[in-house]
N, C-alpha and C positions, 0 to 999 in steps of 0.2 A: 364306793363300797367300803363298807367299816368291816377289819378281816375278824377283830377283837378288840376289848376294850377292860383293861382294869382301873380301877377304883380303891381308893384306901383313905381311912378317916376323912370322911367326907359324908357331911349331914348324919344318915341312921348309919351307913356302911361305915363299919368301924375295923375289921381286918382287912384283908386284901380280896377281893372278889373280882373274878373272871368271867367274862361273858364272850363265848368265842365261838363265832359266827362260821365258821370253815366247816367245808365238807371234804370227806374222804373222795378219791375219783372210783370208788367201791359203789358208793350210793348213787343210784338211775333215776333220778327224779328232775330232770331235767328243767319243766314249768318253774317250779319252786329254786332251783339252783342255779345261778351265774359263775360264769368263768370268774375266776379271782383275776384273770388277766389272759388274754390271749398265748393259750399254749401253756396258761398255768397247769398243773398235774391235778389240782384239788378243785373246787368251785366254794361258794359264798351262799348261805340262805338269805333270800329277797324279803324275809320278815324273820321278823325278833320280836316275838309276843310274851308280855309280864305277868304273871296272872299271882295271885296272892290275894289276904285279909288284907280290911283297909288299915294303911298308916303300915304298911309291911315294906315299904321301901321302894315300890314298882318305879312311883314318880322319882326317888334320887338318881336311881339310874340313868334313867331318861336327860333329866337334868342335870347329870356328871356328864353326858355328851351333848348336850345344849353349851353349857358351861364354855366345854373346852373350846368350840368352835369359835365360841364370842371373842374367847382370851385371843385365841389367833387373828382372829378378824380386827376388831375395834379395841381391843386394849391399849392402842397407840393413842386414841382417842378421849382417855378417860384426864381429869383433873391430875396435875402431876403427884398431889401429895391424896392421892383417893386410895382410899382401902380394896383390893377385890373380894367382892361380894362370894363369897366360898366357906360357907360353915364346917366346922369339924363336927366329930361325933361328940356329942354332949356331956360328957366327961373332966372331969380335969385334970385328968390323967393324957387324954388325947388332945385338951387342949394346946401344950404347949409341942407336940409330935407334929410333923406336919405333910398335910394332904399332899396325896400321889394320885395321878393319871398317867395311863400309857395306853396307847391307840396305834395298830398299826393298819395300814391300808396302801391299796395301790395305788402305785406312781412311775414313770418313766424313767426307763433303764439308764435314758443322757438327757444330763441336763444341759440345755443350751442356756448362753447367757439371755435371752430374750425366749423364753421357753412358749410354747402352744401345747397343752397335754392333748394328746391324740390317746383316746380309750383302745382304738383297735393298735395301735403302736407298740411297739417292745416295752414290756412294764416288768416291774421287779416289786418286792414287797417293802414299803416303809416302814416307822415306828418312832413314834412321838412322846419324848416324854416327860412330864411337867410337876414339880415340887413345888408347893407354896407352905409358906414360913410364915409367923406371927412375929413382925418388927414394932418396938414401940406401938402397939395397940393397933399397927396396922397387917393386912393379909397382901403379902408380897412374893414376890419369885423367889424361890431359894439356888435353885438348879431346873435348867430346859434343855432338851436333845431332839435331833432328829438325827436318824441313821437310815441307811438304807441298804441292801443287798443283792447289786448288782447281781443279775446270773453268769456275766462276762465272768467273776470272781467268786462266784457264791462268798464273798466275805465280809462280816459285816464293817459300813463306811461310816465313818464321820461326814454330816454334811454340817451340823454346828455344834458344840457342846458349850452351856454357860453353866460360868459354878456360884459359890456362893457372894465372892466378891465382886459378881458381874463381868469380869473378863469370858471374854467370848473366842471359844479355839475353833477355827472355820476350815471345813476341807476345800481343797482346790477346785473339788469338782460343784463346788454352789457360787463362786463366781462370784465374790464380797471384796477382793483386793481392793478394787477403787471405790468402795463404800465402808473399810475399815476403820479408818480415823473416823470421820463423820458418826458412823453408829457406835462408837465408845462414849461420843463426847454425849447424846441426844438418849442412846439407850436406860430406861428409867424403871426400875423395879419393879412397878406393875402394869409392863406392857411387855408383849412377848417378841421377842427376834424379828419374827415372820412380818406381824404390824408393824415392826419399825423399819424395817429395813423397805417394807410397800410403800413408804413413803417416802422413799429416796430411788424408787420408779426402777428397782433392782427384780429382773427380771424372775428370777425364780419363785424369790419370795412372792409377788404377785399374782403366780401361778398359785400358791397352795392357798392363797388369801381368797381366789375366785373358788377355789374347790371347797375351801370352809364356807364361803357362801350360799352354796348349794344343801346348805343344811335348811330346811323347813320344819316350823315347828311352833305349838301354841304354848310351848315353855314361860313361863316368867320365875326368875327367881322367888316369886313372891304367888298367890294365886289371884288373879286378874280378871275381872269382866270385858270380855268382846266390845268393844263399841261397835256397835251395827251402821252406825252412819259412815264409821271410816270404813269397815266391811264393804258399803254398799259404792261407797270411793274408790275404794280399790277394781269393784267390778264394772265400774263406768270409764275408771280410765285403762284397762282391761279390755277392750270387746273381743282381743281371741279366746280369756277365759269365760270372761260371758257369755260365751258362743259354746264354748265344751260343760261349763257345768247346764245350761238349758238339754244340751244331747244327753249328759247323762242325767241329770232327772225324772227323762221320760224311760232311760233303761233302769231306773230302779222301781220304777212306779210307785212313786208318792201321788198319780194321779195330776201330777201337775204338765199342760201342753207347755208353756212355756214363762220365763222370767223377764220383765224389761225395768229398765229403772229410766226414769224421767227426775227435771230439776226440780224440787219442790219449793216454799219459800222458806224453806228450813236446811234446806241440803236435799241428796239424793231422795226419790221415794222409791221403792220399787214395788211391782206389782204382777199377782202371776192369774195364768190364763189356765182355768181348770175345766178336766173332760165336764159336759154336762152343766156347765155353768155358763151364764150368761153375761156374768159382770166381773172387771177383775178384782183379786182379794188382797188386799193390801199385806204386806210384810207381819205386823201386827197382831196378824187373824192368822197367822201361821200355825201351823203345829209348832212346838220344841223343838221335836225333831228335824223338820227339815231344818227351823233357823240353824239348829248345832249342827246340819249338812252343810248347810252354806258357809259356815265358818271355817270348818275345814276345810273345805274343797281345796281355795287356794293353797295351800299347804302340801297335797296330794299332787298339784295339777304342777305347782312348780318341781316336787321332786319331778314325776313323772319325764318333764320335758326337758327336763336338765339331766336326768341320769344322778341326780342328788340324793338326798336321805331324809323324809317325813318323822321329825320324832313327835307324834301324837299322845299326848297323855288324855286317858280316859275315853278314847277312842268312838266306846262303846255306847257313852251317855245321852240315852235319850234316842237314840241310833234303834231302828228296829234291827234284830238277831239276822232278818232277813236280806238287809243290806250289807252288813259286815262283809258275808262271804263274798256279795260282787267287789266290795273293795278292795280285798284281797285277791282278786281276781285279776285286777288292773294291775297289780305288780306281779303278778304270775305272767301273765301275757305275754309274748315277743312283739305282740300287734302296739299293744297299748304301753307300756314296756318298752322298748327298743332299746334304750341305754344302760340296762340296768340299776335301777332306781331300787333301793331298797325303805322299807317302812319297819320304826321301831313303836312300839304303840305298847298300853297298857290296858289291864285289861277286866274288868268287872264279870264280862256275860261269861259264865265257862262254859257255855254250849259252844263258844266258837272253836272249843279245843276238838272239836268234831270236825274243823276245816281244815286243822292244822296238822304238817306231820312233824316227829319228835324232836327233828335239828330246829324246828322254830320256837319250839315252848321251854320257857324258863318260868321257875318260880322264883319267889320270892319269901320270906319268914325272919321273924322276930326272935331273937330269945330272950328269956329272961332280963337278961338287961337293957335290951331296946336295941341291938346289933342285927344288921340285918345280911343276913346269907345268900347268894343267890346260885342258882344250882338248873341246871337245863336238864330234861327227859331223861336226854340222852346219856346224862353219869348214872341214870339208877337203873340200877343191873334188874337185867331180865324184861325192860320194856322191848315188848315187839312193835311192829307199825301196826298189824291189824288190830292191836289191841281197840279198845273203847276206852279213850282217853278221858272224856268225859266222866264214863259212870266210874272209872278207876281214880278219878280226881275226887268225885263227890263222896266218894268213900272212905277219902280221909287216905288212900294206900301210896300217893307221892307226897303228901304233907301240902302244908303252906296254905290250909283251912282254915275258915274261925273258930274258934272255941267260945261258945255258946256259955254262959251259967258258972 
């Protein structure tokens, strides 16, 4: 569960912008809400929906926590003298300022030096926070933190802080003593703590390397075509998700009984069994739509079973209005649902703002200079829940519409 997330000079987002996902323990909306942690006082919305004109910023956000996952995960892994791929706001004024992230989320009250995160276990809130700096024409770490807030102490801890010279100040409670020398000598400007230190098999670190991993998502730094052959790879060496996206196919009714892929002399083919038909219809002959269903899935199925976070851009594309809400549905569910998996998507249809309630809907909007704002329901005064978010969107009365002419 992502609790919040800021953003500053990065890509369109050019001040500092706040996306925060908590809920009061005031509000009863139980389906839509997860505990922030067992015996937390507040809970977490299970969906964070973007909606705005296009080119209004929906995809930077998304992509500022695509981003950051990566940097934790595999930034160990990158060329020693490589750049990270992280635009500032297009300015040259913000060029040489440098991009801020800070993400806080739950995590485990004790850390063990060989840690196992248990979700129903004592958790506490963390906070993660990431400076990158423009060196000699490359995009590097300036300053990185993690802290956390034990509730033994409610005070907030040091679990590492690196500054600009790369010295690294570690609390006792992450368990780096006999990985200290080693990670001075090997730690490299554009790889983050957490990846360096996972590969000196340092327990903690490991732990939050597998919880970045749980991030799912059709992100690319860049925008990208699916390859359907690896897609159809993925779901042959797969067969429990082969197995769940054939069950939900037939709950969404695209009309399809079922999906199977066989070897072709080309790689996978797959081929689906339709009500009323008698032959099966190759991948090919598909709608859009479902092929852009099956793309996703995996992305959905892995949050889902992991208790992870789906960041879906464009969600909606090609997607009938009608499905959306069952998707949305799968992360409401405690059935389908069990771990509390959350989904950040963005979002074209605004009829889904009809599914949605006010702690899930943020906008997004441009000003004049191309800065992108982002602002949830819930700060503009006077939204009730019963309202018609829809027709009060279409009306131009919360902003973040196109302007036409």
């Amino acid at each position: 569960m992502i609790l919040d997330l800021e953003i500053e000079n990065f890509m369109s987002v050019r001040d500092p912008q706040r996306i925060d996902l908590t809920v009061g323990a005031a509000v009863d909306d139980s389906d839509r809400v997860a505990p922030a942690w067992p015996g937390a006082a507040g809970g977490v919305s299970k969906v964070a929906a973007f909606f705005g004109p296009n080119a209004s910023g929906k995809s930077t956000v998304l992509r500022a926590l695509w981003f950051l996952a990566a940097f934790v995960k595999d930034s160990f892994q990158l060329p020693p003298d490589a750049s990270l791929h992280c635009e500032t706001f297009g300015d040259c004024a913000n060029e040489v300022k440098p991009t801020r992230f800070s993400i806080s989320f739950p995590g485990p009250e004790v850390i063990l030096e060989q840690p196992s995160f248990d979700p129903n276990g004592a958790c506490c809130r963390y906070n993660y926070e990431l400076l990158l700096t423009r060196k000699e024409g490359r995009r590097v770490v300036l300053s990185e933190s993690l802290h956390y807030w034990p509730t033994m102490t409610k005070r907030k801890t040091r679990l590492f802080e690196r500054g600009p010279t790369g010295e690294v100040a570690v609390g006792k409670e992450f368990h780096v003593s006999k990985h200290r020398a080693v990670l001075k000598s090997i730690l490299r400007d554009n790889a983050s703590v957490v990846s360096t230190l996972a590969q000196l098999d340092h327990g903690p670190s490991q732990m939050f390397r597998r919880a970045a991993g749980q991030i799912f998502s059709n992100m690319f730094m860049e925008k990208a075509v699916v390859d359907e052959t690896a897609m159809l790879r993925y779901y042959q060496a797969n067969p429990q998700v082969l197995a769940a996206v054939n069950n939900d196919l037939k709950r969404i009714d695209l009309g399809i009984r079922s999906m199977s892929i066989q070897l072709g002399p080309a790689g996978p083919v797959a081929a689906f069994e339709h009500e009323g038909l008698s032959k099966a219809i190759p991948l090919n002959l598909e709608s859009h739509g479902t092929r852009q269903f099956l793309q996703i899935y995996p992305w959905i199925r892995g949050a889902l079973d992991s208790g992870g976070i789906a960041i879906l851009d464009e969600m909606d594309a090609a997607i009938h209005p009608h499905v959306l809400p069952e998707i949305l549905r799968w992360f409401y569910s405690s059935k389908s649902n069990p771990h509390g998996a959350q989904l950040w998507m963005s979002c074209q249809n605004a009829t889904l703002l009809e599914e949605l309630s006010k702690e899930e809907i943020f906008f997004c909007e441009k000003d004049r200079a191309g800065a992108t704002s982002v602002y949830g329901l819930r700060e503009i005064a006077g939204v009730r829940r019963v309202d018609n978010f829809y027709r009060k969107y279409m009306s131009g009365t919360y902003g973040a519409v196109p302007t036409i002419g």
